[in-house]
Predicted model as a PDB file, atoms N, CA, C, CB and O in Angstrom, pLDDT in the B-factor column:
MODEL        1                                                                  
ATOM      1  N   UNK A   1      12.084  -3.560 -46.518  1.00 59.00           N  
ATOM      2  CA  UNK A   1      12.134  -3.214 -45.133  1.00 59.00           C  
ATOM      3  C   UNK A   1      13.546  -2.818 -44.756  1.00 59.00           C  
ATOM      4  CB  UNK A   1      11.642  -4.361 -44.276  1.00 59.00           C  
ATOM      5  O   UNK A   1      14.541  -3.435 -45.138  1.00 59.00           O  
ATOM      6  N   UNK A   2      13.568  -1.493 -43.797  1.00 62.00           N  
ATOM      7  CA  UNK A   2      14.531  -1.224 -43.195  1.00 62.00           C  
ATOM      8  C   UNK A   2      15.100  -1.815 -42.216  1.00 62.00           C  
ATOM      9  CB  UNK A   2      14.410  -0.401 -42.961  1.00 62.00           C  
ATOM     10  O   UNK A   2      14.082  -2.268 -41.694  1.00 62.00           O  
ATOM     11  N   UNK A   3      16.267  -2.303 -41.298  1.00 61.00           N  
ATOM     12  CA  UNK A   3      16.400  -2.584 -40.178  1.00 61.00           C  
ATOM     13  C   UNK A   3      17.233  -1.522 -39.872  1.00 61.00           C  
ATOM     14  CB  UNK A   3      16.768  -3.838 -39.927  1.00 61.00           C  
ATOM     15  O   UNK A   3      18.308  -1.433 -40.465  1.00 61.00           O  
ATOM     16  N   UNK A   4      16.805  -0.419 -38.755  1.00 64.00           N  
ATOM     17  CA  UNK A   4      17.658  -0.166 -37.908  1.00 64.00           C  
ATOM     18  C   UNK A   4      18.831  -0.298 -36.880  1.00 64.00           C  
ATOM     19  CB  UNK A   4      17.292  -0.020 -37.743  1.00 64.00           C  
ATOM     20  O   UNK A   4      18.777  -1.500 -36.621  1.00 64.00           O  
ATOM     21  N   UNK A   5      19.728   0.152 -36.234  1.00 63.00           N  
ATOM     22  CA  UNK A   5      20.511  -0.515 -35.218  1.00 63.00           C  
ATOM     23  C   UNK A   5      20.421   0.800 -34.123  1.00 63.00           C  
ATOM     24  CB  UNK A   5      22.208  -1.053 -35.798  1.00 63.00           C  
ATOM     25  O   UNK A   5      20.871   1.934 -34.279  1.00 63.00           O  
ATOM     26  N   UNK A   6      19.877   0.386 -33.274  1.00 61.00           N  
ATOM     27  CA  UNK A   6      19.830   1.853 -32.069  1.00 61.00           C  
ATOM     28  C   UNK A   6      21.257   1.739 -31.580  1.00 61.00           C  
ATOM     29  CB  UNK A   6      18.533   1.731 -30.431  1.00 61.00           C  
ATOM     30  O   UNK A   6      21.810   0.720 -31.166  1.00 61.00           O  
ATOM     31  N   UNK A   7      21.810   3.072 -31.708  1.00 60.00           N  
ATOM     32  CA  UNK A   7      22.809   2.936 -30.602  1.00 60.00           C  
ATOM     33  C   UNK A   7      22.813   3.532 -29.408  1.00 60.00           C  
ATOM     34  CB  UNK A   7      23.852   3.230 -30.968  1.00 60.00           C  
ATOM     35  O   UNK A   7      21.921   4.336 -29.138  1.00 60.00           O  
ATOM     36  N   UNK A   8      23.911   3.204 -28.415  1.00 64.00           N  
ATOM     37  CA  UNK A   8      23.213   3.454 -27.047  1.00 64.00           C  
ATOM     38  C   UNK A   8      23.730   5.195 -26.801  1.00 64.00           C  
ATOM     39  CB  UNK A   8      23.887   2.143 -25.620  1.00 64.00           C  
ATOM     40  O   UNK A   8      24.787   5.816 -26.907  1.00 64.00           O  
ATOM     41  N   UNK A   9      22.667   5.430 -26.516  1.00 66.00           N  
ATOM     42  CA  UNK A   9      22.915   7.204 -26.238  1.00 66.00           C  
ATOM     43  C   UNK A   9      24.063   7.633 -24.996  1.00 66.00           C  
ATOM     44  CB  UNK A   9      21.221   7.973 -25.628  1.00 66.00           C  
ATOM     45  O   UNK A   9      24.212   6.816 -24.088  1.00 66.00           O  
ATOM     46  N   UNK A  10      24.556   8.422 -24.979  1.00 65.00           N  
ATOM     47  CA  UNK A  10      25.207   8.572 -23.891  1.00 65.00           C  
ATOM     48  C   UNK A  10      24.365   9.292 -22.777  1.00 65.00           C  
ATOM     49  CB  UNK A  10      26.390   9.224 -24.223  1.00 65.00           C  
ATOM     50  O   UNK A  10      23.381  10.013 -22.940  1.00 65.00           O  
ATOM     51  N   UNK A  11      24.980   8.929 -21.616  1.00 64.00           N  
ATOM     52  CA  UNK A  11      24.360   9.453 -20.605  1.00 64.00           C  
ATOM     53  C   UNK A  11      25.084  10.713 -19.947  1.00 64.00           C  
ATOM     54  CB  UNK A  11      24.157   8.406 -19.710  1.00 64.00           C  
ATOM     55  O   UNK A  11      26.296  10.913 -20.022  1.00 64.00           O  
ATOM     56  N   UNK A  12      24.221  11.487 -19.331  1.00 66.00           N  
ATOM     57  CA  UNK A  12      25.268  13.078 -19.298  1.00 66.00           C  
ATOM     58  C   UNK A  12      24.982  13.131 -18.252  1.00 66.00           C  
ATOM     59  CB  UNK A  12      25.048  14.597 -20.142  1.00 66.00           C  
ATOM     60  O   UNK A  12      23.842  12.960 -17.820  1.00 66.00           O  
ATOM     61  N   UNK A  13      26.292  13.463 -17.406  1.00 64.00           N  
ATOM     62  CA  UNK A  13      26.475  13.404 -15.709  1.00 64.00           C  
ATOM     63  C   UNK A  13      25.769  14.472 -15.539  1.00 64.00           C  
ATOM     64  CB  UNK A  13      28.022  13.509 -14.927  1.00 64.00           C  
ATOM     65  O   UNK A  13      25.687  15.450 -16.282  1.00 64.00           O  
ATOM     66  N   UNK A  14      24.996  14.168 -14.037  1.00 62.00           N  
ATOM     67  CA  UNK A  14      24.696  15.340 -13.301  1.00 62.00           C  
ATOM     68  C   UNK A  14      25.784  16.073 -12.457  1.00 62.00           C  
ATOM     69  CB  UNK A  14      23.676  14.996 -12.468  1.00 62.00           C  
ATOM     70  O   UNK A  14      26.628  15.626 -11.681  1.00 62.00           O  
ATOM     71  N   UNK A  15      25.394  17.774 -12.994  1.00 61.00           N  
ATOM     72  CA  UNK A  15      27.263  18.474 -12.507  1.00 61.00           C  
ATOM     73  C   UNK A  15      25.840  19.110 -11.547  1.00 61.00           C  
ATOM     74  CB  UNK A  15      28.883  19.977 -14.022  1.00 61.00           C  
ATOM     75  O   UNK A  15      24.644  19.173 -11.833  1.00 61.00           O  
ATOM     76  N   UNK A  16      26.606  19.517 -10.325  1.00 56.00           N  
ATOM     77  CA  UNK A  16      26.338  20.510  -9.798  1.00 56.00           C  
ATOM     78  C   UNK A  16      26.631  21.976 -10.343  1.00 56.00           C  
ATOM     79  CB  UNK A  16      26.792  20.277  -8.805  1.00 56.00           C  
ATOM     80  O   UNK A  16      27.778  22.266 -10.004  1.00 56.00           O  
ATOM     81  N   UNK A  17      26.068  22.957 -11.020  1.00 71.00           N  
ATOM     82  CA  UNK A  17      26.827  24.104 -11.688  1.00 71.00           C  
ATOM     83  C   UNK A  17      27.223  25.053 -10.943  1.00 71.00           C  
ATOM     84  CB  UNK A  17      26.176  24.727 -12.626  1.00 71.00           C  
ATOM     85  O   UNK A  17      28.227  25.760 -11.026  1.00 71.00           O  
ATOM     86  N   UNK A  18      25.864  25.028  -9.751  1.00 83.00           N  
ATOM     87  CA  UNK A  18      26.087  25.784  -9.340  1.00 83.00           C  
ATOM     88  C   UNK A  18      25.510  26.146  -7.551  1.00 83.00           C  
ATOM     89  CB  UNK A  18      25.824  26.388 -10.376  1.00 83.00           C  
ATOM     90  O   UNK A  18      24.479  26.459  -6.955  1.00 83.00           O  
ATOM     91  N   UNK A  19      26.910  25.859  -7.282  1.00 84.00           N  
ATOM     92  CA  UNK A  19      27.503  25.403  -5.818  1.00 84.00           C  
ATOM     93  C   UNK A  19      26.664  26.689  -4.679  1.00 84.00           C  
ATOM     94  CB  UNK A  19      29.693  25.558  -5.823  1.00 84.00           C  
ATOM     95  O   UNK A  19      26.023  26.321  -3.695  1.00 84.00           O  
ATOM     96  N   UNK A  20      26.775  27.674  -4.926  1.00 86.00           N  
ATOM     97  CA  UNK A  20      26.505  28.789  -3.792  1.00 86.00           C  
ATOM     98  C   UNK A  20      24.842  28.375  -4.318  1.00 86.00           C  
ATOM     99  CB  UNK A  20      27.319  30.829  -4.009  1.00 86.00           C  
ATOM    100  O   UNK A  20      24.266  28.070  -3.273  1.00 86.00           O  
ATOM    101  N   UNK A  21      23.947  28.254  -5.380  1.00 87.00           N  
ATOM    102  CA  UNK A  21      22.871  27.821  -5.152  1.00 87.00           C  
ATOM    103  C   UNK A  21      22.102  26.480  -4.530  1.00 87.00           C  
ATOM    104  CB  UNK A  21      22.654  28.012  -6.005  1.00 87.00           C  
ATOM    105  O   UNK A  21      20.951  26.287  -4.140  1.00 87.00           O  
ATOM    106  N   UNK A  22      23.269  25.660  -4.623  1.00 89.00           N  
ATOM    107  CA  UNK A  22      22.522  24.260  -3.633  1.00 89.00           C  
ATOM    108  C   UNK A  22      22.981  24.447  -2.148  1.00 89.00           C  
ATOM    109  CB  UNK A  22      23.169  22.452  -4.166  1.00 89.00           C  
ATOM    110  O   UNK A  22      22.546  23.698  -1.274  1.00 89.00           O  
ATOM    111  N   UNK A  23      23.835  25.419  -1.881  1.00 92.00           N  
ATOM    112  CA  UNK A  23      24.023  25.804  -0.508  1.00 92.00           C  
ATOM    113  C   UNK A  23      22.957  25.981   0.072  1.00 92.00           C  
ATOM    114  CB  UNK A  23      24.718  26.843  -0.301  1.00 92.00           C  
ATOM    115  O   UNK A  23      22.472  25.265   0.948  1.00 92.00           O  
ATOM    116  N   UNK A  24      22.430  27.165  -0.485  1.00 93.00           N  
ATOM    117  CA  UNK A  24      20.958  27.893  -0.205  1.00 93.00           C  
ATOM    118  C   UNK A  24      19.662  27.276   0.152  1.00 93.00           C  
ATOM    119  CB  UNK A  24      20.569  28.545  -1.317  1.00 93.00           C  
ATOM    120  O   UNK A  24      18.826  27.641   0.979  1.00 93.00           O  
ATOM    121  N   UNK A  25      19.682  25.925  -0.917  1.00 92.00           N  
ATOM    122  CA  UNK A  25      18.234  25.246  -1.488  1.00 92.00           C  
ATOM    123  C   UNK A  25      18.734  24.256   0.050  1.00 92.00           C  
ATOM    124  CB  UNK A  25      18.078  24.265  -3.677  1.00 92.00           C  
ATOM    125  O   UNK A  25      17.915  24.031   0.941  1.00 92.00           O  
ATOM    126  N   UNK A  26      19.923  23.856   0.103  1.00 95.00           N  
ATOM    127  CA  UNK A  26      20.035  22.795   1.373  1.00 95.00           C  
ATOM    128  C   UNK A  26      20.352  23.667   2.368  1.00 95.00           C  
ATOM    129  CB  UNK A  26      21.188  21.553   1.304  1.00 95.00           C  
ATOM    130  O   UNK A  26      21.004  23.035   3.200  1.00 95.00           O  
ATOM    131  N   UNK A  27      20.264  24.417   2.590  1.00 96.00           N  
ATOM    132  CA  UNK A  27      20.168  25.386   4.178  1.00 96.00           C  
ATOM    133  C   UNK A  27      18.826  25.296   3.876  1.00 96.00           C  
ATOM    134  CB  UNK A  27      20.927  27.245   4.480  1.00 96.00           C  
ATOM    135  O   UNK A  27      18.230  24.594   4.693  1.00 96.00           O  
ATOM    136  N   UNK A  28      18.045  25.806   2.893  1.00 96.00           N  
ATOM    137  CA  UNK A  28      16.353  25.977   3.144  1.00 96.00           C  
ATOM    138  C   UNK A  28      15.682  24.975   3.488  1.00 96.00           C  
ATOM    139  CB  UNK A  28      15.574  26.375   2.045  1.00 96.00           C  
ATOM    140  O   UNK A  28      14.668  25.072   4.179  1.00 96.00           O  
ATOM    141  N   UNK A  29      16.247  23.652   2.968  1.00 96.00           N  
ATOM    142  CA  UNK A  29      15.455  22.317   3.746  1.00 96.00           C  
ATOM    143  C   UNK A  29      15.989  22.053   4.871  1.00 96.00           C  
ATOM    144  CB  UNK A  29      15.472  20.941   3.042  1.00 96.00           C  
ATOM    145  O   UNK A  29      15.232  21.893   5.829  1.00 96.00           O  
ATOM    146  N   UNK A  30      17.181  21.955   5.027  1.00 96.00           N  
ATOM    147  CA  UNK A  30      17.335  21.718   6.749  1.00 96.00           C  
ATOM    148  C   UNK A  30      16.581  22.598   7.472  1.00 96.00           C  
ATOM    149  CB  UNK A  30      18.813  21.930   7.361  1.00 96.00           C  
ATOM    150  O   UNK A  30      16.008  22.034   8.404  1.00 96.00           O  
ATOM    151  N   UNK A  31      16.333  23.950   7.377  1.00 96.00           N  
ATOM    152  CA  UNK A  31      15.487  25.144   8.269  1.00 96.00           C  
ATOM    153  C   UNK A  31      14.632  24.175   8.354  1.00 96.00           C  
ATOM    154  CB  UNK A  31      14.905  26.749   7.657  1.00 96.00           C  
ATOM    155  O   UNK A  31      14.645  23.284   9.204  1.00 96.00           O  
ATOM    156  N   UNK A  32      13.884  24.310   7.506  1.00 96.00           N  
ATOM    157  CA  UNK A  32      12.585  23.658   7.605  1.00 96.00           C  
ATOM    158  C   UNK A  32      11.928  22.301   8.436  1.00 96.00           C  
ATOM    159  CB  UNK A  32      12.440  23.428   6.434  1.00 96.00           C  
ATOM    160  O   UNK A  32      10.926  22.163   9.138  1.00 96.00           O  
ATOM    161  N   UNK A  33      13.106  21.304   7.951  1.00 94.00           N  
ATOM    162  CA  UNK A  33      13.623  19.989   8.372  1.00 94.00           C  
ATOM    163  C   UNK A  33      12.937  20.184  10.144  1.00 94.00           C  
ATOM    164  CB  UNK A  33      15.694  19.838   8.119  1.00 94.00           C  
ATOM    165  O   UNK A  33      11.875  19.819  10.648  1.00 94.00           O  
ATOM    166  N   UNK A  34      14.508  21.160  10.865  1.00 91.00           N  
ATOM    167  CA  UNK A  34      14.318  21.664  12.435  1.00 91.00           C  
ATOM    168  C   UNK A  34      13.254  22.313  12.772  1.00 91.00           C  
ATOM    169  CB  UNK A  34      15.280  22.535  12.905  1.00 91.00           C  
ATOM    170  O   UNK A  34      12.636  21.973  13.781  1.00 91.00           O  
ATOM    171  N   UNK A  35      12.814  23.443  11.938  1.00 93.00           N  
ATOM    172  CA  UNK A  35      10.912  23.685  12.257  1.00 93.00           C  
ATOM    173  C   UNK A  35      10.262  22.413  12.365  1.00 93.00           C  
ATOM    174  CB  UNK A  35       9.932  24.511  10.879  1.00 93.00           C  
ATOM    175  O   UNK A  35       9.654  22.278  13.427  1.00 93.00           O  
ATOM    176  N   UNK A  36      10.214  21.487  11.616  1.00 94.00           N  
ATOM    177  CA  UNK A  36       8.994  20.595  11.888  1.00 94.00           C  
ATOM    178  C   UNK A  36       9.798  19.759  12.879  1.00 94.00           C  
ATOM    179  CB  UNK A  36       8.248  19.708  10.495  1.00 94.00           C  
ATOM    180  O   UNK A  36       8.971  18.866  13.061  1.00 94.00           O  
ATOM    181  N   UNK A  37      10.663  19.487  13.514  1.00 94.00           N  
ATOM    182  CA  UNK A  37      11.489  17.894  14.179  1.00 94.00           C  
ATOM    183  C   UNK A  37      10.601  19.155  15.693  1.00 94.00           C  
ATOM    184  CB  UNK A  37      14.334  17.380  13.956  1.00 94.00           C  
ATOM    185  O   UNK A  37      10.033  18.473  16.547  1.00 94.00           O  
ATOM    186  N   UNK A  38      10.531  20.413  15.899  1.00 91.00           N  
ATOM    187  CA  UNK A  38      10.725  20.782  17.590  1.00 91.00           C  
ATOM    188  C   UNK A  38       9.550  20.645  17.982  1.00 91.00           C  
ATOM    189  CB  UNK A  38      11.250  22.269  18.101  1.00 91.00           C  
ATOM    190  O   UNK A  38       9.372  20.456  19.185  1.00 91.00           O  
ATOM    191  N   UNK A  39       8.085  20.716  16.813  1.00 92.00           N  
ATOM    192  CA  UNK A  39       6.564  20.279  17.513  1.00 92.00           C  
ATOM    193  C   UNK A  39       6.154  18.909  17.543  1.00 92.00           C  
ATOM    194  CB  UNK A  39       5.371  20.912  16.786  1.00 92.00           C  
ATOM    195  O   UNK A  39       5.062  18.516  17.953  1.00 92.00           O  
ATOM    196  N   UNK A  40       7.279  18.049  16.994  1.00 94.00           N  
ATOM    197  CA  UNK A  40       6.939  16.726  17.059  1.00 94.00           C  
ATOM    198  C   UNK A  40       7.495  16.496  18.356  1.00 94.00           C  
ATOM    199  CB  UNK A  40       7.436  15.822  15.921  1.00 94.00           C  
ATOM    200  O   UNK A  40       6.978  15.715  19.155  1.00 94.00           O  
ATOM    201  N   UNK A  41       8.625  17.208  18.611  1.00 94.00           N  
ATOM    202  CA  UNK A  41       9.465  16.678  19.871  1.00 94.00           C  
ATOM    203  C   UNK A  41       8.617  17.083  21.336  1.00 94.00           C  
ATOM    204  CB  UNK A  41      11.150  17.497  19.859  1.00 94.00           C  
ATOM    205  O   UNK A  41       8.480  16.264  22.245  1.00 94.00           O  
ATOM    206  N   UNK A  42       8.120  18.384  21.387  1.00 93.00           N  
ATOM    207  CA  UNK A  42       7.285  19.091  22.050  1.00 93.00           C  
ATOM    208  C   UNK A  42       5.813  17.895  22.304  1.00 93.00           C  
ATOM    209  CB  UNK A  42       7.039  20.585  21.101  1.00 93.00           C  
ATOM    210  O   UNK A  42       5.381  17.601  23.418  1.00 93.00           O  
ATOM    211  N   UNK A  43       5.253  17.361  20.973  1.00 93.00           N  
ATOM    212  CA  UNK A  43       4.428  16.267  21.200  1.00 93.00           C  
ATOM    213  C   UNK A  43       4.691  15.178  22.105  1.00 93.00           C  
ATOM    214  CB  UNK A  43       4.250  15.765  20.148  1.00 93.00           C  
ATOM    215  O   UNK A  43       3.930  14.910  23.035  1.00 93.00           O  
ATOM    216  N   UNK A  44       5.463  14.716  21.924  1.00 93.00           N  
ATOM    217  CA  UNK A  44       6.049  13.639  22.606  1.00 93.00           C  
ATOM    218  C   UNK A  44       6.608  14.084  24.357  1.00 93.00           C  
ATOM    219  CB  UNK A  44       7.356  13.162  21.544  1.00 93.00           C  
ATOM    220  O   UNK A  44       6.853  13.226  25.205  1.00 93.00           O  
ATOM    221  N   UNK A  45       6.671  14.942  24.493  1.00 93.00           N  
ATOM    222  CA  UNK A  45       7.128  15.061  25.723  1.00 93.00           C  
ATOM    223  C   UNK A  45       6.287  15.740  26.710  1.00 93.00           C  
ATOM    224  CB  UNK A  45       8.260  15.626  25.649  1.00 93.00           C  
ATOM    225  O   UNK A  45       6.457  15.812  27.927  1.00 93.00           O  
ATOM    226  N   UNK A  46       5.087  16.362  25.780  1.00 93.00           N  
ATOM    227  CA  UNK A  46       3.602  16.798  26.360  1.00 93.00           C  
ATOM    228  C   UNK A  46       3.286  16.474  27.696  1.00 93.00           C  
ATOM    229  CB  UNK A  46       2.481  16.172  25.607  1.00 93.00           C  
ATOM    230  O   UNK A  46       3.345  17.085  28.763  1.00 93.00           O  
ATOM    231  N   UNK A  47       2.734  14.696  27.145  1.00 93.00           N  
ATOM    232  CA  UNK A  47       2.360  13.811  28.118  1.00 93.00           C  
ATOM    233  C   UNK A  47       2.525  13.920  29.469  1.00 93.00           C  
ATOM    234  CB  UNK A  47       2.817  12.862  27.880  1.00 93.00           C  
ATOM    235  O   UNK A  47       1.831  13.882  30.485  1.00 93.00           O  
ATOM    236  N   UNK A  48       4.046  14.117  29.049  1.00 93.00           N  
ATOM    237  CA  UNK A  48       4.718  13.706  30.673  1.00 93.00           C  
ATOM    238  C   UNK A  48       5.004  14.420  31.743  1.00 93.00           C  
ATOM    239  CB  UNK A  48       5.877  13.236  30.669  1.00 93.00           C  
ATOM    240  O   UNK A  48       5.814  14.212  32.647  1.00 93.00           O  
ATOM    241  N   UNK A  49       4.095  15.474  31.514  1.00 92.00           N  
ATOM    242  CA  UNK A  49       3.981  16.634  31.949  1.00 92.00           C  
ATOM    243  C   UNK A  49       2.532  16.530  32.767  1.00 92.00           C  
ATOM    244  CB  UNK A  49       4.120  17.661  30.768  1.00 92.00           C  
ATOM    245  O   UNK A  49       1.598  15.800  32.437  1.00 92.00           O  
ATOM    246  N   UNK A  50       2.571  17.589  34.113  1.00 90.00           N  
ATOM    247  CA  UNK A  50       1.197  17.595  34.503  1.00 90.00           C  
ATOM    248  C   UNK A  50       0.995  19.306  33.788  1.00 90.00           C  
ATOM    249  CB  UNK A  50       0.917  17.291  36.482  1.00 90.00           C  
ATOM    250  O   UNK A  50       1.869  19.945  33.203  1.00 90.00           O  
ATOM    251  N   UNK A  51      -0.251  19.683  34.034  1.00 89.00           N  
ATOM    252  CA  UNK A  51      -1.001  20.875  33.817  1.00 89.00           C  
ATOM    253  C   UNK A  51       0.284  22.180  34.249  1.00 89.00           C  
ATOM    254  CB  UNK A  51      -2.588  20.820  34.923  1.00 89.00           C  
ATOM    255  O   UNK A  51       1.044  22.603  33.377  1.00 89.00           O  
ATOM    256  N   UNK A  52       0.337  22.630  35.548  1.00 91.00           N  
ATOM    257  CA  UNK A  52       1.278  22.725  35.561  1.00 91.00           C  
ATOM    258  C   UNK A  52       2.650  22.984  35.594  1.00 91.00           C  
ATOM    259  CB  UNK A  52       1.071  22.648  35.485  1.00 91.00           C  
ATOM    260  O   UNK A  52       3.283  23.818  36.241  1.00 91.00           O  
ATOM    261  N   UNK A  53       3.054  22.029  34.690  1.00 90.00           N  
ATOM    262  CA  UNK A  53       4.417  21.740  34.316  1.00 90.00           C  
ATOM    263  C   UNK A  53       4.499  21.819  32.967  1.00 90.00           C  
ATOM    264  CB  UNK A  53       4.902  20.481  34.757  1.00 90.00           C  
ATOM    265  O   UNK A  53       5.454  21.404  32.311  1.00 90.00           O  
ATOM    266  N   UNK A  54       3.587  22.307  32.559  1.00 88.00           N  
ATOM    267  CA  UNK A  54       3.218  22.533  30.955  1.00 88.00           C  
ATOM    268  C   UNK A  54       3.465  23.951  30.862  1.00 88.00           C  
ATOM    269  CB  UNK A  54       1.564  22.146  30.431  1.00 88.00           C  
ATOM    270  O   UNK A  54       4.322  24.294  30.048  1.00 88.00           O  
ATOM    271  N   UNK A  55       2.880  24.843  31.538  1.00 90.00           N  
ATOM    272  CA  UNK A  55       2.841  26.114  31.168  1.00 90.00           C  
ATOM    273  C   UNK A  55       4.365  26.691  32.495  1.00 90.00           C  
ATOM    274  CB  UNK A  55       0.887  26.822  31.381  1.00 90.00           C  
ATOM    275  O   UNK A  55       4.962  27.754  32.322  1.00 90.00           O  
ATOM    276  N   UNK A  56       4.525  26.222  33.074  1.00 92.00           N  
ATOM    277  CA  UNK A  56       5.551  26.745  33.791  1.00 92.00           C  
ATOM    278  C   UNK A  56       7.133  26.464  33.584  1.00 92.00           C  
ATOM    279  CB  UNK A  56       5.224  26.410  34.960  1.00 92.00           C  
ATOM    280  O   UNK A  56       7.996  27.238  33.997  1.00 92.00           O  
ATOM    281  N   UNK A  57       7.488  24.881  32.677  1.00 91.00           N  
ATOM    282  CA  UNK A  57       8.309  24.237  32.527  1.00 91.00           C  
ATOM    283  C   UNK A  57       9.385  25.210  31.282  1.00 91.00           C  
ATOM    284  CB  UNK A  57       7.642  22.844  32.244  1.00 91.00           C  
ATOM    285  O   UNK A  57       9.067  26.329  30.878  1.00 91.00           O  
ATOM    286  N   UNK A  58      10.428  24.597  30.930  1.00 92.00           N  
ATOM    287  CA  UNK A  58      10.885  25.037  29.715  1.00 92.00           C  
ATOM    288  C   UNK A  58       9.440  23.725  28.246  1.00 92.00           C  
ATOM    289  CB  UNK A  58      13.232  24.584  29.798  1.00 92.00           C  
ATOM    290  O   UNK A  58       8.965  22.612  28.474  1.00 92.00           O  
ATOM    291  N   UNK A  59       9.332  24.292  27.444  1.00 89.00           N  
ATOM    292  CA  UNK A  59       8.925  23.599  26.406  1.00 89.00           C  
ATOM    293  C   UNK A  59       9.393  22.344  26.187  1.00 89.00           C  
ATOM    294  CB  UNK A  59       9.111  24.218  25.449  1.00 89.00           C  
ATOM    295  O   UNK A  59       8.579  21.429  26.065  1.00 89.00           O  
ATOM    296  N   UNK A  60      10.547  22.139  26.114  1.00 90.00           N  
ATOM    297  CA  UNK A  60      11.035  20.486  25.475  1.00 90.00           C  
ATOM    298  C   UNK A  60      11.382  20.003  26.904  1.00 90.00           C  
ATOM    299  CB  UNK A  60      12.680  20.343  24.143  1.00 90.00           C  
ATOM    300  O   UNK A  60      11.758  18.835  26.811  1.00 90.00           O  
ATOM    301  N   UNK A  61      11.406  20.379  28.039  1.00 92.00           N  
ATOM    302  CA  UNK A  61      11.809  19.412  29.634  1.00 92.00           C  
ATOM    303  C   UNK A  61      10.741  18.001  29.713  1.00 92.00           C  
ATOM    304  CB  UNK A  61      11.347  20.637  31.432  1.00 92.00           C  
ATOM    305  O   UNK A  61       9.622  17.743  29.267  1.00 92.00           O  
ATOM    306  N   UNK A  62      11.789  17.257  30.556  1.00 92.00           N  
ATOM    307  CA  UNK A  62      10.775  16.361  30.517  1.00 92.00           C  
ATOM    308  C   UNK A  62      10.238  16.159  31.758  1.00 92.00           C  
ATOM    309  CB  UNK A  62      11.142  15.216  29.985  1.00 92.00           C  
ATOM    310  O   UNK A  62      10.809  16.567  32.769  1.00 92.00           O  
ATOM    311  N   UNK A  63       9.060  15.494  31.788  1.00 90.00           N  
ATOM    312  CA  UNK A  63       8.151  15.741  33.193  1.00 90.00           C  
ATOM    313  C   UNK A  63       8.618  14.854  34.055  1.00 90.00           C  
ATOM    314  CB  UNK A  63       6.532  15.522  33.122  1.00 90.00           C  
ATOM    315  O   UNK A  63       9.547  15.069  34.834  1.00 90.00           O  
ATOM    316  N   UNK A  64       7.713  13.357  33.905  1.00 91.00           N  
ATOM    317  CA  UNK A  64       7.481  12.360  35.081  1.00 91.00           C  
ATOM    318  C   UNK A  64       7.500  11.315  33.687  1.00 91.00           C  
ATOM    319  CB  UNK A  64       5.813  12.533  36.350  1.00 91.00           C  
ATOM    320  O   UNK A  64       7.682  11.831  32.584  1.00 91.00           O  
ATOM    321  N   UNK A  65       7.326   9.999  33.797  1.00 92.00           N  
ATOM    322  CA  UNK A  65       7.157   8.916  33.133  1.00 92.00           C  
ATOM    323  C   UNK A  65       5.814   8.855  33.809  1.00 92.00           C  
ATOM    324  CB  UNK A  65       8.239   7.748  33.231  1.00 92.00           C  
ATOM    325  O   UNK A  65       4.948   8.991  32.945  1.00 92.00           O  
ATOM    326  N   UNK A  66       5.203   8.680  35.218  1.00 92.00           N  
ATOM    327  CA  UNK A  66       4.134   8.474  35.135  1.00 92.00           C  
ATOM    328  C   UNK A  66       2.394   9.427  34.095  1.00 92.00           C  
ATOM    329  CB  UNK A  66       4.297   8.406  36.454  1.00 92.00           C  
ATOM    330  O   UNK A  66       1.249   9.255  33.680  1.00 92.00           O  
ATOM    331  N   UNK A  67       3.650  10.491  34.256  1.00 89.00           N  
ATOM    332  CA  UNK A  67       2.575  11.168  33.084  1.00 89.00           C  
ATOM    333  C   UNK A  67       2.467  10.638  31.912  1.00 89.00           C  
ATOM    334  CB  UNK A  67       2.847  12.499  32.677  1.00 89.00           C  
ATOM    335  O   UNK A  67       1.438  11.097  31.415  1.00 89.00           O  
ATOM    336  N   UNK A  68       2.966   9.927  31.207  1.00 91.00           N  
ATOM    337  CA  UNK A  68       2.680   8.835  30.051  1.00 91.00           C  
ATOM    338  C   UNK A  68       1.350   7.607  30.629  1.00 91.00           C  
ATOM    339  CB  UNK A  68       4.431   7.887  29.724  1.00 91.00           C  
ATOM    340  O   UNK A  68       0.355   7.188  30.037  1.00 91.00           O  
ATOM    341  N   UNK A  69       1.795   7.368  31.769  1.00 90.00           N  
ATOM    342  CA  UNK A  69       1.089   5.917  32.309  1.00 90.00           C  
ATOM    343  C   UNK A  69      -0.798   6.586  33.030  1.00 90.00           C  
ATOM    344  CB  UNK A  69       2.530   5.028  34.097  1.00 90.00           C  
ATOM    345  O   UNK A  69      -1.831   5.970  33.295  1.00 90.00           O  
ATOM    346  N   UNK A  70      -0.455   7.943  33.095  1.00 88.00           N  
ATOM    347  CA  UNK A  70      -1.775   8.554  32.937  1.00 88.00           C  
ATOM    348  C   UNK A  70      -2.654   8.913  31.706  1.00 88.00           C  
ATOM    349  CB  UNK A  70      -1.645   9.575  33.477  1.00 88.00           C  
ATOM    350  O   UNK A  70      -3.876   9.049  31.760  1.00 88.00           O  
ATOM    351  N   UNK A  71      -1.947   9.041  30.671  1.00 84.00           N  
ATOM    352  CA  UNK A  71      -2.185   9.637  29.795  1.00 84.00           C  
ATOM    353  C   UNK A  71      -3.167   8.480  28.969  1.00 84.00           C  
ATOM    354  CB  UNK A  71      -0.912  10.214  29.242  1.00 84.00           C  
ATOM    355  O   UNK A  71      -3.667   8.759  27.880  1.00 84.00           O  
TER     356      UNK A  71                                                      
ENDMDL                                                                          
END                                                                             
């Protein structure tokens, strides 16, 4: 019988190589990121809105608090 001895492998850093491409890839997720954060925000502030104040308002304004307590 043989006995082996493992030795420990080295581990090889992660380099960034290449800088103007993770610019790109992280501008493309933040875009995205702010597309989805303005219909969640738009959700949330729906409510508080009457009829309206929905179609006449700016989009993200906020209404009344009692429009939550109707809702």
């Amino acid at each position: 019988m043989k006995s082996t001895v493992d030795t420990p492998k080295k581990k090889k850093k992660l380099v960034q190589e290449n800088r103007v491409g993770m610019f790109f890839v992280n501008s493309w997720l933040i875009f995205f990121a702010l597309i989805s954060l303005v219909p969640m925000a738009w959700l949330l502030l729906a409510p508080s809105k009457t009829d309206d104040q929905v179609t006449g308002n700016a989009p993200l304004s906020f209404g009344n608090i009692k429009g939550y307590l109707n809702a």
